[in-house]
C-alpha positions in Angstrom: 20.1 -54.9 -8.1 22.0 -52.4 -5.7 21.1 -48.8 -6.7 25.0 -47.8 -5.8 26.7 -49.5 -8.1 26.8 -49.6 -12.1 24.5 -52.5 -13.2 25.6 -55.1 -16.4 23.8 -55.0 -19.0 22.3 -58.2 -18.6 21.5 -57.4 -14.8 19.3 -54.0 -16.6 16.9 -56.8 -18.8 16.9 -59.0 -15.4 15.6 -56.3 -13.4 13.3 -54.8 -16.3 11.4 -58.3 -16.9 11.3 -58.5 -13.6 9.6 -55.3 -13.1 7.7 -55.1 -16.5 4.6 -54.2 -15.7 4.9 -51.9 -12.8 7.4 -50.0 -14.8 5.0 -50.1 -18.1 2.5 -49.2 -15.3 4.3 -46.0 -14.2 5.4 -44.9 -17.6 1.8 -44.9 -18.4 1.2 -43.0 -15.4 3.4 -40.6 -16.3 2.5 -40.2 -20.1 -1.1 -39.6 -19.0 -0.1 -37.3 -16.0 1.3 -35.7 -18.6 -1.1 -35.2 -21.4 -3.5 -34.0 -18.7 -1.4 -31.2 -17.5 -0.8 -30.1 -21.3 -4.5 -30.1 -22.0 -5.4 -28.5 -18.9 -2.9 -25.9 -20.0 -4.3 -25.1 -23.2 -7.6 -25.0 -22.1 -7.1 -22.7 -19.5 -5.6 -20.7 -22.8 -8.9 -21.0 -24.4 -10.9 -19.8 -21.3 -8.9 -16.7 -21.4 -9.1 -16.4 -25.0 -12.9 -16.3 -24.6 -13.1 -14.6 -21.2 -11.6 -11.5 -22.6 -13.5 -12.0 -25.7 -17.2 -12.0 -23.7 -15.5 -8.9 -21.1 -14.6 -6.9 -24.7 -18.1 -7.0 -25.6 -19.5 -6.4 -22.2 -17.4 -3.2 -21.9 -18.7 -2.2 -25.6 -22.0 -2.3 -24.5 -21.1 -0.8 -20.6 -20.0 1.8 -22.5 -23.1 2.8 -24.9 -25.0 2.5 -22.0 -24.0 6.0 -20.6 -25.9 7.2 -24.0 -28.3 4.6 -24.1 -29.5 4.2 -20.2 -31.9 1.5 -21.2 -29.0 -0.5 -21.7 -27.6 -1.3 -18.1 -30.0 -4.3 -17.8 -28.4 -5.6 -20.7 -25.2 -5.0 -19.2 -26.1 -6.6 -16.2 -27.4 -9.2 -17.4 -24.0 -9.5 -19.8 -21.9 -9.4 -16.7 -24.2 -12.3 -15.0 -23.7 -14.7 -17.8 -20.1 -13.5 -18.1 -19.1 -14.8 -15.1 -21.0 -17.8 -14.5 -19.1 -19.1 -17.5 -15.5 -18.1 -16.6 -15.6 -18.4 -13.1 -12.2 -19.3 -12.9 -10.6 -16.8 -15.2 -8.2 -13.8 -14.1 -10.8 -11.9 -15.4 -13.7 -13.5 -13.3 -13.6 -10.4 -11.0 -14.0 -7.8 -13.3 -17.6 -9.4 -14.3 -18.5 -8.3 -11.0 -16.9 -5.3 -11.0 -18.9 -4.4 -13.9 -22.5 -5.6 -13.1 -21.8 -4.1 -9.8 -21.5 -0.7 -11.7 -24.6 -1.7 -13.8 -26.9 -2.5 -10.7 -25.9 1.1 -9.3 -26.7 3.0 -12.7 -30.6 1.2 -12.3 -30.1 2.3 -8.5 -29.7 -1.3 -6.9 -27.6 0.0 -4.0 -27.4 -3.1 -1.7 -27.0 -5.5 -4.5 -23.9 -3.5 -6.4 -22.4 -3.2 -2.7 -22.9 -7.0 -1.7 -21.4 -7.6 -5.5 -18.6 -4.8 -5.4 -17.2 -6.0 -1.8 -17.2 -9.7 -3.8 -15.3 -8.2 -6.2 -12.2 -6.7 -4.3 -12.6 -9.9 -1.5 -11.4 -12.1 -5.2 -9.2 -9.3 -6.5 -5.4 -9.9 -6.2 -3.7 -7.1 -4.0 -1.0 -7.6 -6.7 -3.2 -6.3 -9.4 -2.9 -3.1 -10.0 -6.4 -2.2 -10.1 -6.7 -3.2 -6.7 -6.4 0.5 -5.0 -8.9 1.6 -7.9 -11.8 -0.8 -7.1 -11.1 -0.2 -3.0 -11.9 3.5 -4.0 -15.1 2.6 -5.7 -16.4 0.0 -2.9 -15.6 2.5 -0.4 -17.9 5.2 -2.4 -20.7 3.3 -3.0 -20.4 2.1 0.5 -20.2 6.1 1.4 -23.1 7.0 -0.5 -25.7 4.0 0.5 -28.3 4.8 2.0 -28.0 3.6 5.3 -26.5 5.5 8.0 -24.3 3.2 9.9 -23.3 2.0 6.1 -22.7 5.4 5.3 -20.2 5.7 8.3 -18.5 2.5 7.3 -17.3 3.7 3.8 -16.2 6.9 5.1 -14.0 5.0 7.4 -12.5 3.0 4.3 -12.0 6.4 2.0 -10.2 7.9 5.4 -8.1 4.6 5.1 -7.5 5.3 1.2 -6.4 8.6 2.0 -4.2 8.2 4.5 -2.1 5.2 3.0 0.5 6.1 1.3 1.4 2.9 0.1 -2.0 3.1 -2.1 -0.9 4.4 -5.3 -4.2 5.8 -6.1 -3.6 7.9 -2.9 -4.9 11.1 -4.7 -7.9 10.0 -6.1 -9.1 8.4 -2.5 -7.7 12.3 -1.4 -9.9 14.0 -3.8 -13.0 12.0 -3.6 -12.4 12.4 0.2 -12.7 16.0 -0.3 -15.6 16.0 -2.1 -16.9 14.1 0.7 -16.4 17.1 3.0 -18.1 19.5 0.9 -21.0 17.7 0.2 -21.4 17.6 4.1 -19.9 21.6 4.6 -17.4 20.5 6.1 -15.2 23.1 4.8 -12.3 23.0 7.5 -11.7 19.2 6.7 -12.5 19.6 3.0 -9.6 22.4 2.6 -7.3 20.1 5.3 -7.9 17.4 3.1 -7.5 19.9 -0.2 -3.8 20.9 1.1 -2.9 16.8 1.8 -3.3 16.7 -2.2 -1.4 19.6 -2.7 1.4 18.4 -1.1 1.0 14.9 -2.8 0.7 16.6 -6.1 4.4 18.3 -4.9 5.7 14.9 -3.9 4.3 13.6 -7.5 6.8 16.5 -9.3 10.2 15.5 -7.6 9.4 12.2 -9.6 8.0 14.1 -12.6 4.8 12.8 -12.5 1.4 14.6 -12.6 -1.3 13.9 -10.7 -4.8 14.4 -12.6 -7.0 14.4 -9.0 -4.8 17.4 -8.1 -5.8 19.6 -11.3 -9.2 18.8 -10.3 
């Protein structure tokens, strides 16, 4: 049967006895192909469903736990189990984000930094909590303590600081600042103090306030 041309009718049933099985064959193929793809959907619906479910009640109990301190184990271990079920979620990273805050509360430096720089590694830079957990690795890298560690999350908040395509530009500012103080480093601290300042006068054109600056 040329494909160019308009076929007969009687040329269509030809070519479909003909080809009976292979076409049964691929319509089969195709059903199932499918099916698979709507199930696959749905269930990645249902993960979801549950992952944010299981991350409602792990931030429920994160929460007490700044009343209750006895409580970041469970935490952690909430967070543990959290994501070795939904691996695969969008929410998978913010299991880790969690415990990794957890471990730190029960003073577990090394293993909330090995888990928070997993975190951000997974994290989209489309999210827009990206800037937000780059902060937070960079201080608990900046407050480990190692030395040359130490020097390596100072380097990462300077970054933060400095970028003004971060959107959380004045929090990494202030933090920065903080930084300086800690270490009287008052010339830097008060360079670093006016960098907000003008941020925070930046933020007004746009009527927009930024909280870091009220600090």
């Amino acid at each position: 049967m040329n494909v160019l041309t308009i076929p007969s009718l009687n040329e269509l049933i030809e070519y479909f006895n003909k080809y009976r099985t292979s076409i049964i064959s691929i319509g089969a193929i195709t059903v199932a192909a499918f099916g698979v793809g709507i199930y696959l959907y749905f269930s990645q619906i249902k993960q979801e469903e549950s992952a944010q479910q299981a991350l409602s009640e792990v931030l429920a109990e994160y929460n007490r736990a700044f009343e209750s301190p006895e409580l970041w184990q469970d935490v952690e271990i909430g967070t543990k189990t959290g994501h070795r079920q939904y691996p695969r979620s969008a929410l998978a990273p913010f299991f880790l984000g969690l415990q990794s805050e957890a471990l730190l509360q029960q003073n577990k430096q090394d293993e909330a930094l090995a888990l928070m720089k997993d975190m951000t590694a997974k994290l989209s830079k489309s999210s827009p909590l990206y800037y937000l957990y780059q902060i937070k690795l960079a201080r608990i890298t900046l407050h480990n303590d190692d030395k040359a560690i130490q020097k390596e999350g100072l380097e990462q908040l300077v970054q933060l600081a400095q970028n003004q395509k971060n959107p959380q530009q004045d929090e990494a500012l202030y933090y920065l600042g903080l930084y300086y103080d800690s270490q009287d480093q008052k010339d830097k601290a008060q360079e670093v103090r006016q960098q907000l300042k003008q941020l925070q006068e930046q933020y007004k054109e746009k009527e927009v306030v930024s909280p870091w600056a009220l600090l």
